[in-house]
C-alpha positions in Angstrom: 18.5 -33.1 -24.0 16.7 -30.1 -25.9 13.7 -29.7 -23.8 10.8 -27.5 -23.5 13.0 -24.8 -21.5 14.6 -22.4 -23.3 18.1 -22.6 -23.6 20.6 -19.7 -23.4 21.8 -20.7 -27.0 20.5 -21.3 -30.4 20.0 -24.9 -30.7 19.0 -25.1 -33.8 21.9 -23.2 -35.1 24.9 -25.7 -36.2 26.9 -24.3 -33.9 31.0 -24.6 -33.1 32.0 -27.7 -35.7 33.6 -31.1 -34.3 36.3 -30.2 -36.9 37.1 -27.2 -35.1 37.2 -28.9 -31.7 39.4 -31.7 -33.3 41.6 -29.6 -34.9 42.2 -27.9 -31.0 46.0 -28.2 -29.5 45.0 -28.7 -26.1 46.4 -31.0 -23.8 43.6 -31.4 -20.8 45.4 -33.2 -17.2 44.0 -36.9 -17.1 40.9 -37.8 -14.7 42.7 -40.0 -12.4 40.4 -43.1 -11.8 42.1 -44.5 -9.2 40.9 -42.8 -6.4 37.0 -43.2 -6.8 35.2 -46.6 -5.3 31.7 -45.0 -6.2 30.2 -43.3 -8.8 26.8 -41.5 -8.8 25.9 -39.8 -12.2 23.2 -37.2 -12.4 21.7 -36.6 -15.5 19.1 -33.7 -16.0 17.2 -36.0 -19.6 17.8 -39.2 -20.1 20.5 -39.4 -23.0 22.8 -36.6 -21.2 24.7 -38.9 -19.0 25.5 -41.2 -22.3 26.2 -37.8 -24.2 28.8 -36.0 -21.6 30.3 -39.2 -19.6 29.0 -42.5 -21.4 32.9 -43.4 -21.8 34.1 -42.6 -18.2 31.0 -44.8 -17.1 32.0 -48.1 -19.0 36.2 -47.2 -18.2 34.9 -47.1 -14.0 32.3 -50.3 -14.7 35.4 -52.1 -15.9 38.0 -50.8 -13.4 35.6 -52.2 -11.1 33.9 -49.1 -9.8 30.5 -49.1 -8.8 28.3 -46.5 -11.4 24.7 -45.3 -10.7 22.8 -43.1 -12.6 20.4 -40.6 -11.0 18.0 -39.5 -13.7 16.4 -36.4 -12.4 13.5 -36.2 -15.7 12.4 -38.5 -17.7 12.4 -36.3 -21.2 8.7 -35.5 -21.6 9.2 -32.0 -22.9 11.9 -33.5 -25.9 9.2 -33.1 -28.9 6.2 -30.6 -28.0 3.9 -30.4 -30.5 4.9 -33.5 -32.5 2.1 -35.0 -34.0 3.6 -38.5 -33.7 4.5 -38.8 -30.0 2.7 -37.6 -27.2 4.9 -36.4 -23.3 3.4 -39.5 -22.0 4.8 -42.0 -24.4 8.3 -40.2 -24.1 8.5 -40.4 -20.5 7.7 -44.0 -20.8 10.0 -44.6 -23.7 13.2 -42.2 -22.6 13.8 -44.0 -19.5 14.1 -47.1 -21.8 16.3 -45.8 -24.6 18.7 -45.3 -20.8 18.6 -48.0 -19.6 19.4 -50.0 -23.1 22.4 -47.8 -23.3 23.5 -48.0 -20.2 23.5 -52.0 -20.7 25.7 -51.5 -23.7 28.0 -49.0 -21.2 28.0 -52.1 -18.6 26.0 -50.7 -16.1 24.0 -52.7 -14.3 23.1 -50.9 -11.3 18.7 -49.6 -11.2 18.7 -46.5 -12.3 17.2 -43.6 -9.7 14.7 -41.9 -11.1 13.3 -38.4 -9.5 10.6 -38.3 -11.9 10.8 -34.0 -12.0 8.9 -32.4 -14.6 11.0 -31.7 -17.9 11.7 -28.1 -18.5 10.9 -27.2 -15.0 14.0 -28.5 -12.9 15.0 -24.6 -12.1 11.9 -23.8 -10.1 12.2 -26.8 -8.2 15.7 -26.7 -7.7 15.6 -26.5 -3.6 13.8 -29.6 -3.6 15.9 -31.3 -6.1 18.8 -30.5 -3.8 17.0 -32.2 -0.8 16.2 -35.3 -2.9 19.6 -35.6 -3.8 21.3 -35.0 -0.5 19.4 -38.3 0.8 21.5 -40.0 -2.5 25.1 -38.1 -2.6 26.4 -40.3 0.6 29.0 -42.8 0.6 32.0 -40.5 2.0 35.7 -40.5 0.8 36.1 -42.0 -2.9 32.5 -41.4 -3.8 31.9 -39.4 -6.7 29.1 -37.1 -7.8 29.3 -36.4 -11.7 26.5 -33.8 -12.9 25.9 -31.6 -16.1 28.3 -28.4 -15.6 26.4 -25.0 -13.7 27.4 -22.9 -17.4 26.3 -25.2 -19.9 23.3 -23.1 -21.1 20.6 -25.1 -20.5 18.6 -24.2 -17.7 17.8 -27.9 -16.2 21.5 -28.5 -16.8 22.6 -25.5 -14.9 20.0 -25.7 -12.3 20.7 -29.5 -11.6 24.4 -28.8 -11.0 23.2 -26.5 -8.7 21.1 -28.9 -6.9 24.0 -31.6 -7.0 26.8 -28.9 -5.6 24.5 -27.6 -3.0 23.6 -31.5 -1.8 27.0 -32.5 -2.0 28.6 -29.9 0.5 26.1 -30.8 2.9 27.4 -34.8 2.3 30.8 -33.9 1.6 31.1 -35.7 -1.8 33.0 -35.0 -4.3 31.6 -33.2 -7.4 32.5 -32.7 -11.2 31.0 -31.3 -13.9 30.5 -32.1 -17.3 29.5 -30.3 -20.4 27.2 -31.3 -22.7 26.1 -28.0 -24.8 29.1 -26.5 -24.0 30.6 -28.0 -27.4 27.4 -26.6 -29.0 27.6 -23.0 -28.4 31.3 -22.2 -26.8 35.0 -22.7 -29.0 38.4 -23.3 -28.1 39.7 -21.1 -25.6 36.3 -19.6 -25.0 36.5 -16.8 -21.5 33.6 -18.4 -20.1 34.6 -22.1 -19.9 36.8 -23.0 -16.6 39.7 -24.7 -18.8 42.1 -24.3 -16.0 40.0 -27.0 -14.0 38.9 -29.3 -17.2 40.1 -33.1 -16.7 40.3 -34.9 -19.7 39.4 -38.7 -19.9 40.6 -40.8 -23.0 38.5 -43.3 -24.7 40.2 -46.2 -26.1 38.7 -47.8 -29.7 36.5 -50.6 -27.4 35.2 -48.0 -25.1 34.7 -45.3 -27.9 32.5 -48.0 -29.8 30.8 -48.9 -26.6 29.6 -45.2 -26.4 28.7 -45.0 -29.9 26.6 -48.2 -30.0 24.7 -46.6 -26.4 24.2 -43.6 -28.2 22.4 -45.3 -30.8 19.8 -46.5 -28.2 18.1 -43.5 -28.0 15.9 -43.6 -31.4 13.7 -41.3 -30.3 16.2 -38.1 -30.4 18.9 -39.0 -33.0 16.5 -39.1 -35.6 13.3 -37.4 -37.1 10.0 -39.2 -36.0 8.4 -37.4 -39.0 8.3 -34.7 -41.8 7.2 -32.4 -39.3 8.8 -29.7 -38.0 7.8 -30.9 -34.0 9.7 -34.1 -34.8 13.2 -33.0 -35.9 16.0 -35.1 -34.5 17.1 -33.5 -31.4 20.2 -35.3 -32.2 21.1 -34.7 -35.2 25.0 -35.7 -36.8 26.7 -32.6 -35.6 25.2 -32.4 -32.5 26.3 -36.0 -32.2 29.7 -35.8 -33.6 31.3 -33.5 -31.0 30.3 -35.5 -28.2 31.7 -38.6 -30.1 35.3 -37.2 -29.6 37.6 -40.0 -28.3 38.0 -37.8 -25.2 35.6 -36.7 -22.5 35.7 -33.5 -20.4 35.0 -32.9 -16.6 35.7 -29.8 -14.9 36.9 -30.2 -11.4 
């Protein structure tokens, strides 16, 4: 999720609490299900679909719609410098830690995996866009979820691009979710599109569904070492707020 690109934030920062989220009075319109057959999620690092829309995933899995995951990196850039694990081993571990979680989400469907170099989605961002337009078909009731165009990161912002871009051509539908949104913006923040957030609410079997996913990926929630290279991209707090028992698209 943090990767070798340079956010717009300070990610090591602690950023906006989940108290303060929790403690928010805001009543989001619910994401009505019943009107997708097809769900196509495209994740910039394997962890962010989990992180943003692991609990919409398992709800449309057991509504009976079908869920794919396009995985446009596979998270080499996550620790660079770490003494302990080497690009190569991430991006043959990452994909892993996915597709664990996803089995704990119930999704069965192969992953897609576009194999783009972490940290460098924005300069390939045309080509991303062709790749996916030859994925985001499927017509009425197909859905394209991708990370949302603000969020802060650039391979988030520049993969919404991508998706929004290949989905007019294919005439799918498209939302958005956060993911460092949580991190960096608070309640009522000017730059964050309330007025078209959808909110999805995660009963206690789907919440502990996303939690136990979340715990697949070992190599970000915790520190591989002392040193400072292998800090837990995840830590708690980073964790917590996307842990709420309701998930955010914007629409």
């Amino acid at each position: 999720m943090v990767d070798d690109t340079t956010p717009t934030f300070d990610a090591s920062e602690l950023g906006t609490p989940e108290s303060t989220w929790a403690a928010w009075d805001h009543t989001y319109t619910p994401l009505d299900l019943s009107r997708c057959r097809e769900l196509i999620v495209v994740a910039p690092h394997p962890d962010d679909e989990v992180l943003g829309v692991g609990g919409l995933m398992s709800a449309a899995v057991a509504a009976g719609i079908e869920v794919t995951l396009v995985a446009v990196t596979d998270g080499g850039g996550s620790h660079a410098g770490s003494p302990t694990i080497s690009a190569e081993q991430l991006i043959a571990e990452r994909p892993e830690e996915s597709r664990r979680a996803l089995a704990v989400l119930g999704v069965e469907t192969e992953p897609v995996r576009l194999g783009f170099d972490d940290g460098d989605v924005e300069s390939r961002e045309a080509d991303l866009a062709h790749a996916l337009t030859q994925l985001l078909t499927g017509g009425p009731g197909t859905w394209c979820l991708t990370t949302w165009r603000g969020d802060g990161h650039p391979d988030h912002e520049a993969t919404a691009r991508a998706c929004l871009t290949a989905a007019a051509r294919t005439g799918i539908a498209v939302l958005e979710y956060p993911v460092w949104m949580w991190h960096w913006a608070h309640p009522n923040h000017p730059d964050v599109p309330w007025g078209r957030a959808f909110g999805i609410d995660l009963d206690a079997d789907v919440l502990a569904a996303k939690r136990a996913a979340v715990r697949e990926f070992a190599t970000q929630i915790a520190p591989l070492s002392d040193h400072p290279a292998d800090r837990a991209v995840l830590p708690p707090h980073v964790v917590d707020r996307l842990l709420r028992p309701v998930e955010v698209v914007f629409a």
